[in-house]
Structure formats: structure tokens, C-alpha cells
LUMZA-618738 format. One record per atom (N, C-alpha, C, O): x, y, z. Coordinates in pm, whole numbers, padded with zeros to 5 digits, always signed. Example, Ala and Ser with C-alpha at 12.3 -4.5 7.8 and 13.67 -1.06 7.14 Angstrom:
! residues 2
+01319-00569+00780+01230-00450+00780+01320-00330+00780+01424-00332+00846+01285-00225+00708+01367-00106+00714+01290+00003+00787+01341+00114+00804
END
This chain:
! residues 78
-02801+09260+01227-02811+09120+01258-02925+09058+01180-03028+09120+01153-02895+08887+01131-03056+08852+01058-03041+08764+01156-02968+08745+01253-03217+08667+01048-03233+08567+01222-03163+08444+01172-03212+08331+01175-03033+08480+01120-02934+08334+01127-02828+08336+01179-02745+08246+01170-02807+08510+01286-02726+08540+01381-02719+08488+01517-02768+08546+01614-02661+08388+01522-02678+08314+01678-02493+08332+01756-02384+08345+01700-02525+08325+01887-02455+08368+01990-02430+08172+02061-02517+08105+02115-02269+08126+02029-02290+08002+02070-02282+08016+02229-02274+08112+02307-02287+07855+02244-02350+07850+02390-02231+07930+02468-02119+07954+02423-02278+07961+02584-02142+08074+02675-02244+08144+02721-02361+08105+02730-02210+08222+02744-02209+08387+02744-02215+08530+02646-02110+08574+02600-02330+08588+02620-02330+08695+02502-02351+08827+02598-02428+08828+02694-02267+08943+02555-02262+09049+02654-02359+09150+02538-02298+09176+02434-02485+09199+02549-02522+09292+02456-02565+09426+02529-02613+09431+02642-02542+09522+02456-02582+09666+02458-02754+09689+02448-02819+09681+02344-02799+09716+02566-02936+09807+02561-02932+09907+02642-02896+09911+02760-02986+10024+02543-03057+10135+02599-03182+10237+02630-03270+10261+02548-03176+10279+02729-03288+10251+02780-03358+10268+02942-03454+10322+02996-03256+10195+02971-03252+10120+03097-03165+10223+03217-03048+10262+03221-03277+10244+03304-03219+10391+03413-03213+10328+03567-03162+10396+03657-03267+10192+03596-03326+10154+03727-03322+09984+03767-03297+09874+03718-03345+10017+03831-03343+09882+03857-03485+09774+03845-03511+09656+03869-03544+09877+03800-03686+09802+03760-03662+09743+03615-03711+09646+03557-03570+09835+03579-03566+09841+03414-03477+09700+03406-03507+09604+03335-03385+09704+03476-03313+09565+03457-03355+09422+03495-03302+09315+03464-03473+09449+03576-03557+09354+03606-03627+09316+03482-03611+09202+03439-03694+09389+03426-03804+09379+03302-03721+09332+03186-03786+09265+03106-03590+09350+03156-03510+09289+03099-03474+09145+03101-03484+09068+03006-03422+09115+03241-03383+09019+03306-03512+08939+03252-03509+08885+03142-03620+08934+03330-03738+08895+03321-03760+08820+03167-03770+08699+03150-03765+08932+03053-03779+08896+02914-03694+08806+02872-03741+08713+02806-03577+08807+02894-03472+08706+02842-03424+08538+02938-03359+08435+02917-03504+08600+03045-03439+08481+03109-03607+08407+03053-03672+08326+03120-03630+08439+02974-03766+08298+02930-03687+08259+02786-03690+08148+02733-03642+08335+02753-03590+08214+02630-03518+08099+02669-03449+08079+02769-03544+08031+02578-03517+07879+02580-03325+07860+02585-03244+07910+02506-03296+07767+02713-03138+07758+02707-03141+07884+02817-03124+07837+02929-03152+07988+02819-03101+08097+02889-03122+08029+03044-03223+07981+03095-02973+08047+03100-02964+07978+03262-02953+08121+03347-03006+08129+03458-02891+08219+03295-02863+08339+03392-02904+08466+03299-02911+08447+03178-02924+08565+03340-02912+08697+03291-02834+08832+03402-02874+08837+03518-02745+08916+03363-02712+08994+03427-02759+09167+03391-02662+09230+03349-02830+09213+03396-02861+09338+03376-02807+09443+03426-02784+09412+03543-02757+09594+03401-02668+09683+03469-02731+09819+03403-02662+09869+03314-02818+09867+03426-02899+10014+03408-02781+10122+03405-02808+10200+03313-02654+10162+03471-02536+10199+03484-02465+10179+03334-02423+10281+03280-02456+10093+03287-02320+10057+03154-02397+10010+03048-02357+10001+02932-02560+09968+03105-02616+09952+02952-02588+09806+02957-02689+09738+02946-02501+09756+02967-02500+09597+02962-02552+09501+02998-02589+09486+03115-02566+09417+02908-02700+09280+02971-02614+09130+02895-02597+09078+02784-02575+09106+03050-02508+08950+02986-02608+08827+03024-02654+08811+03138-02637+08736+02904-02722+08657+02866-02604+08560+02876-02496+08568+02817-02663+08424+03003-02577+08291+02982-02643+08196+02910-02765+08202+02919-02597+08110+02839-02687+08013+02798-02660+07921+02812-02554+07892+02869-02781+07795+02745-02691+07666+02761-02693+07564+02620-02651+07451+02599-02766+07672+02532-02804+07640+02396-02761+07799+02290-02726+07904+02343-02768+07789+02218-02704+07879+02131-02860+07958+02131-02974+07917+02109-02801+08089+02167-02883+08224+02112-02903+08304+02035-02830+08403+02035-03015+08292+01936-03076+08386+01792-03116+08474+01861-03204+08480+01947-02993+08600+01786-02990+08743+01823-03119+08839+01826-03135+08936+01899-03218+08783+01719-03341+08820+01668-03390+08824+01772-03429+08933+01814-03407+08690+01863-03491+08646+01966-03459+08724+02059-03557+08781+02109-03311+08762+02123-03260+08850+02211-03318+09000+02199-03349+09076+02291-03324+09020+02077-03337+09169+02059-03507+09135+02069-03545+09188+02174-03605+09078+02013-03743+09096+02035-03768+09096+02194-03847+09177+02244-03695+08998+02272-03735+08985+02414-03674+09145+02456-03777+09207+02482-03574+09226+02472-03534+09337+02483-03637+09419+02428-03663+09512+02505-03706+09419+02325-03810+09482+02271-03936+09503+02362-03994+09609+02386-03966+09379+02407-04115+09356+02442-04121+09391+02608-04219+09407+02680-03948+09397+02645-03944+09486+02738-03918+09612+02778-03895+09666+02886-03933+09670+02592-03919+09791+02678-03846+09905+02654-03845+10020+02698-03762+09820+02543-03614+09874+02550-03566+09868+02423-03639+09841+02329-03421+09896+02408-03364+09935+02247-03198+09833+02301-03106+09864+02376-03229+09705+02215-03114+09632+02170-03008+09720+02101-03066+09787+02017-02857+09751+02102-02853+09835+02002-02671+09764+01984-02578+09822+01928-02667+09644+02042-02551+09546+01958-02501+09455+02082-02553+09447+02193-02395+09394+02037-02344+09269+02091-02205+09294+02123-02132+09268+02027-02146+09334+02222-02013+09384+02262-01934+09228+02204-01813+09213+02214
END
């Protein structure tokens, strides 16, 4: 992905791993629900999946650094 990879407004379902608990999906949750536009986040320590709602279009860069700084390994965009 570069940082001119954006996710339009909706819903983006991405792959991180990492994540064993429910703390872990918190710290996730947590990181992404501060980007800008983001209205919901769904986290699932179980399937790895983290669905990001928005209400503005999402740079993947940004997704994957907030996944980063929590913690964790972005590792694509179902």
C-alpha cells in the first residue's frame, strides 16, 4: 500500500495480527477510533479482523501506523 491508498467512505475490513484478547482489541479499537472520520471500530482477537467505519475516506498508511502504535502488525485489507 502507498500513502495515496485510501479506503472510500463505508466500511474497510483489515487484517491484523497480533491480537489474542480482548485487551488487544481494545488498544486497537482505541488507536483507530482517533482518526479523523472514523465513527465505529470493530475489533475480533478470534479472526484477526478489524472493521473501521468511516465517514470520510481512509489513508491506509494512517490505518496501518495507528495499528502500529498499537501494538500490532497491519498485514492487508480483506
Amino acid at each position: 500500500m502507498t500513502a495515496q491508498d485510501t479506503t472510500a467512505v463505508g466500511t474497510a475490513v483489515y487484517t491484523v495480527t497480533g491480537m489474542t484478547c480482548g485487551h488487544c482489541e481494545k488498544a486497537v479499537s482505541e488507536e483507530l477510533s482517533a482518526l479523523p472520520g472514523v465513527t465505529a471500530v470493530t475489533a475480533d482477537a478470534a479472526t484477526g479482523r478489524v472493521s473501521v467505519t468511516s465517514g470520510a475516506p481512509l489513508d491506509d498508511d494512517a490505518v496501518r501506523a495507528a495499528v502500529d502504535e498499537a501494538g500490532y502488525e497491519l498485514t492487508g485489507r480483506v
